[in-house]
PAPA-427060 format. One line per field, with one value per residue: x, y, z of N, C-alpha, C in turn; residue number from 1. Coordinates in steps of 0.2 Angstrom, whole numbers, m for minus. Layout:
N
n_x [X, ...];
n_y [Y, ...];
n_z [Z, ...];
ca_x [X, ...];
ca_y [Y, ...];
ca_z [Z, ...];
c_x [X, ...];
c_y [Y, ...];
c_z [Z, ...];
pos [NUM, ...];
end
This chain:
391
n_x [190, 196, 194, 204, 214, 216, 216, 228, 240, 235, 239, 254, 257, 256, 263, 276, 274, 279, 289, 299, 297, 304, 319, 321, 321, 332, 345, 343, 344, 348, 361, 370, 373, 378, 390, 398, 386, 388, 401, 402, 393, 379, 365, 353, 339, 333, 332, 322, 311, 309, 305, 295, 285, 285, 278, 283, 284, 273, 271, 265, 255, 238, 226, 215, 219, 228, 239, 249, 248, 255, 260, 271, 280, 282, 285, 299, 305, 307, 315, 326, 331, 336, 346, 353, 361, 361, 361, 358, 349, 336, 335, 328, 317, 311, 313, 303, 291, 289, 283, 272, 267, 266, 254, 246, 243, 241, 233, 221, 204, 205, 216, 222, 216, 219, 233, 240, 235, 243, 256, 258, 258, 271, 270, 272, 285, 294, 301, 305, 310, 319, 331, 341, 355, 360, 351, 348, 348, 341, 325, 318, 324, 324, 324, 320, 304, 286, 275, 261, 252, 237, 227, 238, 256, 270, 287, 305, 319, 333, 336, 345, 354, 344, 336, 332, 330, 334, 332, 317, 300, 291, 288, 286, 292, 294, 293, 293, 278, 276, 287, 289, 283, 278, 281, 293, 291, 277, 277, 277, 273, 270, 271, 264, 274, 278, 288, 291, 288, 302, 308, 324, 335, 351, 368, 373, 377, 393, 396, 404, 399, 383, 378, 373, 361, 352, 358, 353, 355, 343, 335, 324, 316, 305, 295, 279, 269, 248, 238, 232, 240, 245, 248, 235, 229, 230, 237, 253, 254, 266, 276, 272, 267, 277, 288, 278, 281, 294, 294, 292, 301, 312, 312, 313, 325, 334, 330, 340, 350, 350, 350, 363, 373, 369, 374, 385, 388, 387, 396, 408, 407, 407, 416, 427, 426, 431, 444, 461, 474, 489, 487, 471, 456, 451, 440, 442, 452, 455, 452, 445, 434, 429, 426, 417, 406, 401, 398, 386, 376, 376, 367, 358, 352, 347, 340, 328, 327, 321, 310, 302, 301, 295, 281, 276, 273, 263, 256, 250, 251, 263, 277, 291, 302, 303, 306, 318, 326, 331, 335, 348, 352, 354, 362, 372, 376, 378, 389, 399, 398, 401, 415, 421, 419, 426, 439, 440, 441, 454, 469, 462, 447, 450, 447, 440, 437, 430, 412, 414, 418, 410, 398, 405, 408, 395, 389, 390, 381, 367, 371, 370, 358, 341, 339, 354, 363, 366, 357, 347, 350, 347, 332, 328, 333, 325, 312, 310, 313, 299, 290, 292, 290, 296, 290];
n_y [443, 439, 449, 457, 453, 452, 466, 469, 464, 473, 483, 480, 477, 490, 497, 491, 494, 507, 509, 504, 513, 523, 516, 517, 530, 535, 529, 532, 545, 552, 547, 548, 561, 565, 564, 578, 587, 587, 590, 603, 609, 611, 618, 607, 610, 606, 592, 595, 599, 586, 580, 583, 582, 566, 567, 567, 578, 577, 565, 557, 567, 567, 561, 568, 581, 581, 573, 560, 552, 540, 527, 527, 516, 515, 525, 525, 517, 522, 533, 526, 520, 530, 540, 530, 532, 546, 556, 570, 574, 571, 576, 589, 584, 579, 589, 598, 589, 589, 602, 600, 592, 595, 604, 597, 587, 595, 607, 618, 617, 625, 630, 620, 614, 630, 628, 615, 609, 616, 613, 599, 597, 603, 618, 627, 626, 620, 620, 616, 626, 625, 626, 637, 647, 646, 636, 621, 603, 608, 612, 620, 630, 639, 658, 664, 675, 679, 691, 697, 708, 719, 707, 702, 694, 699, 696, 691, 688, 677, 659, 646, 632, 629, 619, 621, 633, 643, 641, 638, 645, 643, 641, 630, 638, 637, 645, 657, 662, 667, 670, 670, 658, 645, 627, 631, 624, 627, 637, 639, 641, 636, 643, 645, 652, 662, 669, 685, 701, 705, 694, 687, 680, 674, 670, 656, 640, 632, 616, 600, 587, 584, 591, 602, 605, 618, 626, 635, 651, 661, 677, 686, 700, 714, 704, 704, 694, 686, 683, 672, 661, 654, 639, 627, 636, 640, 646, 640, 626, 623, 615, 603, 600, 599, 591, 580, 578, 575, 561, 555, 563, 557, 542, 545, 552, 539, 532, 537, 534, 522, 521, 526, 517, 504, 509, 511, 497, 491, 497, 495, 480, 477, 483, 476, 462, 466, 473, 466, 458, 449, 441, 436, 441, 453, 451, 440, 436, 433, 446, 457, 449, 448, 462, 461, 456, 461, 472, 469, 464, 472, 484, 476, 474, 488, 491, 482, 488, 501, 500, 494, 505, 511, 505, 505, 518, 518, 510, 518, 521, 524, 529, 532, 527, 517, 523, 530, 521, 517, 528, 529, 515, 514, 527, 527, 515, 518, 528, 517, 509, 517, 520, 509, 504, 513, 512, 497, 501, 506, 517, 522, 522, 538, 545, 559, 554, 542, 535, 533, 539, 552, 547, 544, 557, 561, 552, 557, 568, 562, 556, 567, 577, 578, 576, 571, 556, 554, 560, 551, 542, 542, 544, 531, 526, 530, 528, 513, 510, 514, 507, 495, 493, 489, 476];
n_z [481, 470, 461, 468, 465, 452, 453, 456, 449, 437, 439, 444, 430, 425, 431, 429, 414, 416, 423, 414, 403, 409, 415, 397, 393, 402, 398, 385, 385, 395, 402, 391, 391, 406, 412, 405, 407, 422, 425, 418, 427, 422, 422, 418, 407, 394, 399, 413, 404, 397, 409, 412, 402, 403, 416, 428, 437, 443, 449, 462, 466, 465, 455, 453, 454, 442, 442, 444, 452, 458, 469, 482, 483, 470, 463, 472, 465, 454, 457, 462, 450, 441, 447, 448, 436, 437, 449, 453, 446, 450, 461, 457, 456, 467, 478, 471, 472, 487, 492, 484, 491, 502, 501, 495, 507, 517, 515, 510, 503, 496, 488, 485, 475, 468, 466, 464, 451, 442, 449, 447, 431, 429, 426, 436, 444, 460, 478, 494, 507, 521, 528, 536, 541, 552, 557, 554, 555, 567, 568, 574, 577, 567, 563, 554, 549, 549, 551, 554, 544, 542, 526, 522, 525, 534, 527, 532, 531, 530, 520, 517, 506, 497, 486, 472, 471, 467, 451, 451, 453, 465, 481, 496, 512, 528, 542, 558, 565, 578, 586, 601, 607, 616, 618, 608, 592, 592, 588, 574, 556, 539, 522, 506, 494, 482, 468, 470, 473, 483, 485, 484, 475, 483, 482, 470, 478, 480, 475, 484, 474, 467, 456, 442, 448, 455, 470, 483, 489, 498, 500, 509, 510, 519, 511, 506, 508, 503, 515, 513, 507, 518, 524, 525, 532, 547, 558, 565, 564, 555, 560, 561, 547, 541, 545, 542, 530, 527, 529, 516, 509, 516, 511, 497, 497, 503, 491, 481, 488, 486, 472, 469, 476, 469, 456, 456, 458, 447, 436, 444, 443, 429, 425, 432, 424, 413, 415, 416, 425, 428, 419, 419, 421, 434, 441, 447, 456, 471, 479, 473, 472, 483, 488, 476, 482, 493, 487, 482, 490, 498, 491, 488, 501, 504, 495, 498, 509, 510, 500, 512, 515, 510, 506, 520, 519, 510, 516, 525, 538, 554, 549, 552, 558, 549, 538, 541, 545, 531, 525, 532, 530, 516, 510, 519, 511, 498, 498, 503, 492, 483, 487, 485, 474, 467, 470, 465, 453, 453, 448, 436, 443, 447, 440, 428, 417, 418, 426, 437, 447, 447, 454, 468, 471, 473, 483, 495, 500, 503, 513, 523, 518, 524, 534, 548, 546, 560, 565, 562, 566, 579, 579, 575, 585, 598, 591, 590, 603, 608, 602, 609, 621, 638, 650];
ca_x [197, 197, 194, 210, 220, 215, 218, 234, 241, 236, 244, 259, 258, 255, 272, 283, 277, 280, 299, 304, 300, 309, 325, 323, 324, 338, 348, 342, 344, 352, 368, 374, 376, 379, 398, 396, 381, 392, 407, 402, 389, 376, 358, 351, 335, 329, 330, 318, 304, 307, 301, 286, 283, 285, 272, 287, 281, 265, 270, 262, 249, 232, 223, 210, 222, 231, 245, 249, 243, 260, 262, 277, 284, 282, 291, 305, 308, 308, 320, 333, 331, 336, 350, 359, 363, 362, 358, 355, 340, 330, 333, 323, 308, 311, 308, 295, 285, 288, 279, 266, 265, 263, 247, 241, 242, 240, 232, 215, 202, 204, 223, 224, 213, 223, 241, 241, 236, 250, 261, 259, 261, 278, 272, 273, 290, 296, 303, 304, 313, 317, 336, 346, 360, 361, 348, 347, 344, 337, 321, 315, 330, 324, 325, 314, 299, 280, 274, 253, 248, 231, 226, 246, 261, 277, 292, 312, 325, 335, 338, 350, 355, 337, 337, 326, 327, 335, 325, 310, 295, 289, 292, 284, 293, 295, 294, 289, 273, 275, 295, 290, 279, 283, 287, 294, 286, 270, 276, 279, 269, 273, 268, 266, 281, 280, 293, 288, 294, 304, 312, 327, 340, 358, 373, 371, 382, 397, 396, 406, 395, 376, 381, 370, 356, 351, 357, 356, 355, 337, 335, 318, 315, 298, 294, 274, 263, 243, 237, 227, 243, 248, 245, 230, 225, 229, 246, 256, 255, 268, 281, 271, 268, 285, 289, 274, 282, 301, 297, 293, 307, 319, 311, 317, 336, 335, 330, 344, 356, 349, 353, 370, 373, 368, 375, 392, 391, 387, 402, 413, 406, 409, 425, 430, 426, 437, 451, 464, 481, 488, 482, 464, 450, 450, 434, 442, 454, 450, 451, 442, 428, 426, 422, 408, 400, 400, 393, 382, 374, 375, 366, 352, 348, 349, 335, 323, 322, 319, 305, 297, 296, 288, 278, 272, 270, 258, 247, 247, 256, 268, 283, 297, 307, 307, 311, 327, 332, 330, 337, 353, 355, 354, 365, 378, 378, 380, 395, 403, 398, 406, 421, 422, 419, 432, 447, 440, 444, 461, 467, 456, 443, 453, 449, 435, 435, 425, 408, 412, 420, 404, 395, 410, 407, 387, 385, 392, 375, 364, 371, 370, 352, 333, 344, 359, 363, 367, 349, 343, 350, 344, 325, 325, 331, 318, 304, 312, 311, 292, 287, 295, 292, 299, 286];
ca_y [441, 438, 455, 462, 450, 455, 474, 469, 462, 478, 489, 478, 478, 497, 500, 488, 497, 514, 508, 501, 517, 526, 515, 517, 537, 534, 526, 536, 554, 556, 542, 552, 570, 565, 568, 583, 592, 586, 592, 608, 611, 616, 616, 600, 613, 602, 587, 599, 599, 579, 575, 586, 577, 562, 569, 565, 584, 575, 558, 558, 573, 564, 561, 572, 590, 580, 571, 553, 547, 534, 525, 530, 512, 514, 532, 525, 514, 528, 536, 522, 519, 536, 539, 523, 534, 553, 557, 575, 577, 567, 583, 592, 583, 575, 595, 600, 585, 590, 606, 597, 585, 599, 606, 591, 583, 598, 614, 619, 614, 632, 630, 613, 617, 632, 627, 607, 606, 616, 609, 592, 599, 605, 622, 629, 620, 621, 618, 616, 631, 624, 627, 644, 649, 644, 631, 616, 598, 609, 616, 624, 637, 645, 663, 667, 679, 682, 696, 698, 715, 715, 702, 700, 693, 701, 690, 695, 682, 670, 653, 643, 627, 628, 615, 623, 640, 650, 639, 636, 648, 644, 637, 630, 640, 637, 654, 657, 665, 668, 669, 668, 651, 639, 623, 633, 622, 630, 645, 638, 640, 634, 646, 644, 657, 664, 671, 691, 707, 706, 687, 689, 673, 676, 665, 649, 638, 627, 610, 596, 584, 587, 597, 601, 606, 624, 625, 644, 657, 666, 683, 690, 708, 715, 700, 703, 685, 687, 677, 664, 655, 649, 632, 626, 640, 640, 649, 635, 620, 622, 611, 597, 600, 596, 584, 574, 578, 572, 554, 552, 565, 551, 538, 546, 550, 532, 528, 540, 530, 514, 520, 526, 510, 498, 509, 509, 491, 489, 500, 490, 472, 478, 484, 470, 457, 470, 473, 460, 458, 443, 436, 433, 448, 456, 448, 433, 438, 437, 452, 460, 446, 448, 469, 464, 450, 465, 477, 465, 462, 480, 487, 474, 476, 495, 493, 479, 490, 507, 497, 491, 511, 515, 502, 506, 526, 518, 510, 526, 518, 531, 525, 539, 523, 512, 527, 532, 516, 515, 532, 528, 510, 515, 531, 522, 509, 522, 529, 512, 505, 520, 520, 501, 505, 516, 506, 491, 503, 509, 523, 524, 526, 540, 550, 561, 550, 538, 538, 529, 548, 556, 543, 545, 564, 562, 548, 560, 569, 557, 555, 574, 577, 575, 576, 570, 550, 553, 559, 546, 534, 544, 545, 525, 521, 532, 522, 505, 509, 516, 501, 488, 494, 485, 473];
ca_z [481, 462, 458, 470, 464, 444, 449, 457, 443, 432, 445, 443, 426, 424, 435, 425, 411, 418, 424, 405, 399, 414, 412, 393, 394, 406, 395, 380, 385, 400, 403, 385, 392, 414, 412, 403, 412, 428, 424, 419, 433, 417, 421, 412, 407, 389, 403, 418, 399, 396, 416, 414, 399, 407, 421, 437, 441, 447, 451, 468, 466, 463, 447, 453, 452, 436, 445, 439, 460, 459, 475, 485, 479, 462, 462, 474, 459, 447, 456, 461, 442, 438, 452, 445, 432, 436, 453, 455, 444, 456, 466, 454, 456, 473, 480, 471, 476, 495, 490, 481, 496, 509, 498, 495, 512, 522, 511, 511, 496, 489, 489, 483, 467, 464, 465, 463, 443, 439, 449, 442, 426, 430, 424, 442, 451, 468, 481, 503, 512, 527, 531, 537, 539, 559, 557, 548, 558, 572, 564, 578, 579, 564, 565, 548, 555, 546, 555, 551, 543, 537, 525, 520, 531, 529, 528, 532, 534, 524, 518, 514, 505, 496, 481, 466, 474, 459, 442, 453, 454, 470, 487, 504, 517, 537, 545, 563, 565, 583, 588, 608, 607, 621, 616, 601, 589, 592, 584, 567, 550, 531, 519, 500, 491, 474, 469, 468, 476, 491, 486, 479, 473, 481, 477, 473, 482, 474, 480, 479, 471, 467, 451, 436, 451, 457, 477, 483, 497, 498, 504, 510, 512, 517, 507, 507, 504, 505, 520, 510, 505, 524, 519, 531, 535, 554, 561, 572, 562, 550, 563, 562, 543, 536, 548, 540, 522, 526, 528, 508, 505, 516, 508, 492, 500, 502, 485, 478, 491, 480, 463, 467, 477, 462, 449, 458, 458, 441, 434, 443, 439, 420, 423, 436, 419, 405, 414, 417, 430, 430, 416, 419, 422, 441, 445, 448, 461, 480, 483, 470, 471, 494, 487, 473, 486, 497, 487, 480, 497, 503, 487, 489, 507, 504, 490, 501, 517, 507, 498, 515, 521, 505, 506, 526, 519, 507, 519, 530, 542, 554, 546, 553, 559, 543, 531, 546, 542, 524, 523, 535, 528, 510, 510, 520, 506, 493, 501, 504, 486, 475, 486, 483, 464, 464, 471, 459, 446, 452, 447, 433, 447, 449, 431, 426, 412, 422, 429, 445, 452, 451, 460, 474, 474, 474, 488, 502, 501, 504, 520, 525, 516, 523, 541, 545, 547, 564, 567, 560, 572, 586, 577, 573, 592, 600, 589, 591, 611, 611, 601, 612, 629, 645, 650];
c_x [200, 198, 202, 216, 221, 220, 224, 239, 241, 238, 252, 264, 259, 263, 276, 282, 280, 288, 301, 304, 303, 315, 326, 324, 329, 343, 349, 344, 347, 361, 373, 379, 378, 386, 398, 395, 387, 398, 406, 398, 383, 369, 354, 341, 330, 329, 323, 311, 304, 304, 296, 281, 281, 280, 276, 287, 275, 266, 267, 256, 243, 231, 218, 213, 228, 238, 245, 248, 248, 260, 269, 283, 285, 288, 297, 309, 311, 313, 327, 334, 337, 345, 355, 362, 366, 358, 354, 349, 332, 329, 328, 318, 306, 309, 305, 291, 286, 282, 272, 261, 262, 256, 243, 238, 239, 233, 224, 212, 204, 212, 224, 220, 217, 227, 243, 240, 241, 257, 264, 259, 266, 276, 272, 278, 294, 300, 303, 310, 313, 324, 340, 352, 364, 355, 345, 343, 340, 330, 318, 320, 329, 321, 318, 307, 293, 277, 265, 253, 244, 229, 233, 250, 270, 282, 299, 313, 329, 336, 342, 351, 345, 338, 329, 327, 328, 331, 320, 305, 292, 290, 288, 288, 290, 296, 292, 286, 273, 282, 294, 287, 283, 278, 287, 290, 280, 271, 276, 274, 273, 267, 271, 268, 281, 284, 290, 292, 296, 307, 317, 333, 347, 362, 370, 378, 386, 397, 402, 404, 388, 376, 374, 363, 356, 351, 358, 353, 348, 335, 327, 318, 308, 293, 285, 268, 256, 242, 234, 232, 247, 243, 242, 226, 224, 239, 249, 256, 261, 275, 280, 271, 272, 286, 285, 276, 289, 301, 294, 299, 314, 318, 312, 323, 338, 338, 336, 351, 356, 352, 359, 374, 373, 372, 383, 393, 391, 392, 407, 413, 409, 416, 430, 430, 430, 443, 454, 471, 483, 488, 476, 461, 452, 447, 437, 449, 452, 447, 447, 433, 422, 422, 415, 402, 397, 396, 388, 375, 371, 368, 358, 347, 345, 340, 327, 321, 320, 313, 299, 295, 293, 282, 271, 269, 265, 251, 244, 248, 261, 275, 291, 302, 310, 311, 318, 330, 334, 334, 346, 356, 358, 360, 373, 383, 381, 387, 401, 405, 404, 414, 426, 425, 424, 440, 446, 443, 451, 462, 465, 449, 442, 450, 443, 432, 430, 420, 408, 413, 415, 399, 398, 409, 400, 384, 386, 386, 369, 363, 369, 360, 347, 336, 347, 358, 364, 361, 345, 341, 346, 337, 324, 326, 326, 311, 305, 310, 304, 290, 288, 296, 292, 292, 286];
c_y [441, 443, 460, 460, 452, 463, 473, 467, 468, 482, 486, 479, 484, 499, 497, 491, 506, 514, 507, 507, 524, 524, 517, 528, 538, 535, 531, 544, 557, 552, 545, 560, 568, 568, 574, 588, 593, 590, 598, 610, 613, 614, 611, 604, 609, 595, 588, 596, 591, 577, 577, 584, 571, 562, 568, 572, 582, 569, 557, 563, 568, 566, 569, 579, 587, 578, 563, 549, 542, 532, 527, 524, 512, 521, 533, 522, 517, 530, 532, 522, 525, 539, 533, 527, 541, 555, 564, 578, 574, 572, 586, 590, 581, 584, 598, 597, 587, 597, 606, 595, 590, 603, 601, 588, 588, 607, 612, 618, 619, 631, 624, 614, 621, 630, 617, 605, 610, 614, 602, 592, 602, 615, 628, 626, 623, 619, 617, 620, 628, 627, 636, 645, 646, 639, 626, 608, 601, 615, 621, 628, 640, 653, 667, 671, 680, 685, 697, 705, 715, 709, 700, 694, 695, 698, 693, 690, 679, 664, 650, 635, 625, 625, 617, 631, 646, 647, 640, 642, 648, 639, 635, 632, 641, 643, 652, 664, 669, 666, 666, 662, 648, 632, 630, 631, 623, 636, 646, 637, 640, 638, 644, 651, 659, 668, 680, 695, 704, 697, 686, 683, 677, 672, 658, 644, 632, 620, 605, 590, 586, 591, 596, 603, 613, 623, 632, 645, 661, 672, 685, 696, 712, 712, 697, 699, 686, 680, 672, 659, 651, 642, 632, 630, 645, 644, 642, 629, 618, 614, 604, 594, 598, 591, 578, 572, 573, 564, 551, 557, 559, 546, 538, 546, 542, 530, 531, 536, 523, 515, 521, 519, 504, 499, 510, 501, 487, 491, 495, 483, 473, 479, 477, 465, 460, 469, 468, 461, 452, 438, 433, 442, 449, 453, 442, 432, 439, 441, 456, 455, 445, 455, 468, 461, 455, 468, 474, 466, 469, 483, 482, 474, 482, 494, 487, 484, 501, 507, 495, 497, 512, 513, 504, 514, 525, 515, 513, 526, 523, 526, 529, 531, 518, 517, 529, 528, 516, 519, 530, 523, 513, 523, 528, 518, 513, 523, 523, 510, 512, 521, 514, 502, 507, 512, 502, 495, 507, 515, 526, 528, 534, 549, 552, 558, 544, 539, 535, 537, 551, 551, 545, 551, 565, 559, 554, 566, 566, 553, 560, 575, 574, 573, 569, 562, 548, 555, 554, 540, 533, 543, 537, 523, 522, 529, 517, 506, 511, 512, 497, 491, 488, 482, 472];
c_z [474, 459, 461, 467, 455, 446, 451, 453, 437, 435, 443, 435, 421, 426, 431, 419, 410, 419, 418, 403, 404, 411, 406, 391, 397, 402, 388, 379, 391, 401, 396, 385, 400, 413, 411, 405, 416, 429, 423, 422, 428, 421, 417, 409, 401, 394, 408, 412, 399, 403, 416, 407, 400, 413, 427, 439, 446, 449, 458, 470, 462, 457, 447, 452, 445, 436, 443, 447, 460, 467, 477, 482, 473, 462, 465, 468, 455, 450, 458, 455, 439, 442, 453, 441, 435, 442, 456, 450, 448, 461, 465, 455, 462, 479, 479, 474, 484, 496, 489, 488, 502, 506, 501, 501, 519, 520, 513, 504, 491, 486, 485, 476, 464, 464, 462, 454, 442, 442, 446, 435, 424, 429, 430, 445, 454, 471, 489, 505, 518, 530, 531, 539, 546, 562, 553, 553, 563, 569, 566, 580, 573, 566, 562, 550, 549, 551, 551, 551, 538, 533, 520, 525, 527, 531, 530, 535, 526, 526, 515, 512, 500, 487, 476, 467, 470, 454, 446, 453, 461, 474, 492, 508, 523, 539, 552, 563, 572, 588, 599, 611, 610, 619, 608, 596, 586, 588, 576, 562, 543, 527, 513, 499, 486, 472, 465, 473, 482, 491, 481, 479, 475, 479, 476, 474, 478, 480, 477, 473, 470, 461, 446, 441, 454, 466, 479, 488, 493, 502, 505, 513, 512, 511, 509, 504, 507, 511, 518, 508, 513, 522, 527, 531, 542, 554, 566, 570, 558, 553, 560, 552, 538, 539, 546, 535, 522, 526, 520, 507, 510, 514, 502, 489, 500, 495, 481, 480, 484, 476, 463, 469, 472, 455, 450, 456, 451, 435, 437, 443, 432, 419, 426, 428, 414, 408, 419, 422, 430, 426, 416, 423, 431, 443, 448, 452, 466, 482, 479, 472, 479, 489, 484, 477, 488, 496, 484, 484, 499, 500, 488, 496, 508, 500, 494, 506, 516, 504, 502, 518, 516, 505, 514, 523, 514, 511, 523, 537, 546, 551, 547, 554, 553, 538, 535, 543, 536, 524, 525, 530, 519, 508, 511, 515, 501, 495, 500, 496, 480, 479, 487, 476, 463, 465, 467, 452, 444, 450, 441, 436, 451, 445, 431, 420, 412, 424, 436, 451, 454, 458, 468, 476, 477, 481, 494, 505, 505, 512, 525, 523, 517, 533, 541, 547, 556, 571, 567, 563, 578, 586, 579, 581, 595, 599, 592, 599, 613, 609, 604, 620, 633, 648, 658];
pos [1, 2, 3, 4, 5, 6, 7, 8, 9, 10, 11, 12, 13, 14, 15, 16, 17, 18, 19, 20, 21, 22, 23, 24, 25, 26, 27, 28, 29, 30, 31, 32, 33, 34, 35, 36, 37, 38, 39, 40, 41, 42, 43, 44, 45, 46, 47, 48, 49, 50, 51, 52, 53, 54, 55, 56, 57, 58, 59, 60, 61, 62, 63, 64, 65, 66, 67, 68, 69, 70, 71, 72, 73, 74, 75, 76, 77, 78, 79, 80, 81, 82, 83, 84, 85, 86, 87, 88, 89, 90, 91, 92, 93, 94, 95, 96, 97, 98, 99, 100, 101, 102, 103, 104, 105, 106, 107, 108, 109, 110, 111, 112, 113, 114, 115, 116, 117, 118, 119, 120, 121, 122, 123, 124, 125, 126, 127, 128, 129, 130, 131, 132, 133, 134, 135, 136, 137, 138, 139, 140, 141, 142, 143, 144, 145, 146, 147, 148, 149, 150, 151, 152, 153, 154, 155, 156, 157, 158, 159, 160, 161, 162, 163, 164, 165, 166, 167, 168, 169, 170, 171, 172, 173, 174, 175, 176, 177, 178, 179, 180, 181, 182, 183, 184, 185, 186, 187, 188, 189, 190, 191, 192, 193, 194, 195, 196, 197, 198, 199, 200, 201, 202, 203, 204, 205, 206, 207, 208, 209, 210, 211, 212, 213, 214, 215, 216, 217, 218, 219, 220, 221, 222, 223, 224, 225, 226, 227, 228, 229, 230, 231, 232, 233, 234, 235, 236, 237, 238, 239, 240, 241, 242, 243, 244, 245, 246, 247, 248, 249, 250, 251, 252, 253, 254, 255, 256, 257, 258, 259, 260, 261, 262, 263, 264, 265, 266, 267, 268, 269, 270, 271, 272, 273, 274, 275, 276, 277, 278, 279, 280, 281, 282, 283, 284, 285, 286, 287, 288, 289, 290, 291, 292, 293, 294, 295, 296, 297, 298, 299, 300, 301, 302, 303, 304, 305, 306, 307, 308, 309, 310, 311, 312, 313, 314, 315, 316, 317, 318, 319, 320, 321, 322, 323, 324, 325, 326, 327, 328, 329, 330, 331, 332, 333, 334, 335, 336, 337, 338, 339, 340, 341, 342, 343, 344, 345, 346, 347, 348, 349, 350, 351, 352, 353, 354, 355, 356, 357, 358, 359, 360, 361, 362, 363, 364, 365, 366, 367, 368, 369, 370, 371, 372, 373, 374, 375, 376, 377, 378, 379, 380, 381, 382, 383, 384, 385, 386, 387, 388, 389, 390, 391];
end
């Protein structure tokens, strides 16, 4: 008992030192350029070299292929942290690791040796191909086709909305292996993607928020990948394969819901005490002071129940219903909190000269992303009724 409580304490002590120098590069290197980048949509590319610095290309890829092994809670931290300030760089690392995870979690030992050290060295990054053009929350209407010729498979289709898909060098893509498969499902494989003949980057798509991050249309054309990179090994798994990776990437949507959530509410606490009406600061009006209880509230429940799915996805736990929530609640929150922040800031909240706007342009994501909020509900009731069956 003595010994767990010792290494719990240096586990504890490892993360608080790992967050100080998280927030303190926050602060240092990115909350100086955000508007900036944002504003002019630029590739933040000297930020991409600082995370792989930093080692958050490997934050979740085990020690043993050269990944920093974080617990799912420690790196939700890292990215509330990070998404208080500047949200769309969490994307960058937030797709690769999906990547990572589908190796890691599902790959074969030869596959995990070759591809997993440099992913967590950043000097391989990627991304999850899942969405096209007539298929997004329903994953099973993908069209995307791997056809088997000899020890290859040849690809033809597109994708769409694919986050890393023009910087990044390589991808997990969802194809089906077997378009006639009943339940569908069965037909589906995830293949590792490197970016080589026959994969060609088409537009990338303008968003309203999300700026500063690479989102683009993927064309595949006789697009031929040797068979040894079906992650696994086997044809028909891949359905199940993703589906095991999204509840850390919506436990991360969450944590991005957090940061913007917290960091809406911390722009307008600062501005509620500067600016004055009245003769006495904002804060100290009704009505300004119902909003910050509010977002106060919101932003804190948002960051406990996104906390409690990382926590279940750390002890191995199925945990599809607590990250729904976390994902749902905390998105939600974001949303509510920047367009809280911004009426607190009037029509300053109004001004590019502010950082509350972009928050306000970024939460609306968060709600769409990792499926949508109104899957979510459907997911967590579905659980909530097979846990609690009628007696």
């Amino acid at each position: 008992m003595a010994d767990a409580i010792r290494n719990a304490q240096i586990d504890t002590e490892e993360e608080t030192q790992m967050l100080d120098s998280i927030e303190r590069w926050v602060a240092r290197e990115l909350k100086p350029i955000v508007r900036e980048y944002d504003h002019a949509d630029r590739y933040p590319t000297h930020v991409v070299e600082q995370m792989k610095e930093l080692g958050l290309f490997g934050a979740i890829i085990s020690p043993e292929y050269g990944g920093l092994g974080l617990s799912a809670t420690t790196y939700a931290k890292i990215i509330m942290s990070i998404s208080s300030v500047w949200m769309s760089v969490t994307g960058i690392i937030n797709s690769h690791l999906m990547l990572a995870l589908a190796i890691q979690k599902f790959g074969t030992p030869q596959q995990k040796t070759r591809w997993l050290p440099k992913l967590a060295t950043g000097e391989i990054r990627g991304g999850l191909a899942l969405t096209e053009p007539d298929a997004g929350t329903d994953l099973q209407g993908i069209r995307m086709v791997a056809r088997r010729d000899g020890d290859h498979y040849v690809i033809n289709g597109t994708k769409t909305w694919i986050t890393n898909g023009a910087e990044g060098s390589c991808l997990a893509m969802l194809v089906k292996t077997d378009p006639d498969a009943k339940p569908r499902y069965n037909g589906m494989s995830l293949f590792i993607t490197p970016k080589m003949q026959g994969f060609k980057v088409g537009r990338k798509l303008p968003k309203l928020g999300y700026k500063s991050i690479d989102t683009a249309e993927l064309i595949f054309e006789d697009y031929r990948v040797p068979a040894d990179h079906l992650i696994g090994g086997v044809e028909g798994r891949g359905f199940f394969q993703t589906t095991g990776g999204l509840e850390l990437g919506r436990i991360n949507v969450a944590s991005r819901g957090v940061g913007i959530a917290e960091g809406a509410l911390k722009l307008a606490t600062e501005y509620a005490q500067i600016r004055k009406t009245f003769g006495k600061p904002i804060c100290e009006h009704q009505a300004i002071a119902l909003k910050i209880g509010e977002m106060a509230t919101r932003a804190r429940a948002a960051r406990l129940l996104t906390l409690d799915a990382a926590r279940a996805f750390d002890s191995g736990e199925r945990c599809d219903m607590e990250a729904g929530m976390a994902k749902y609640f905390a998105s939600e929150a974001a949303l509510e909190n920047s367009i809280e922040g911004m009426r607190i800031h009037g029509a300053n909240g109004y001004s590019r000269e502010y950082d509350i706007e972009r928050l306000y342009r970024d939460a609306p994501l968060t709600c769409i992303g990792e499926g949508t909020n109104e899957m979510q509900r459907i997911i967590i009731s579905k659980q909530h009724i097979k846990r609690n069956p009628a007696l």
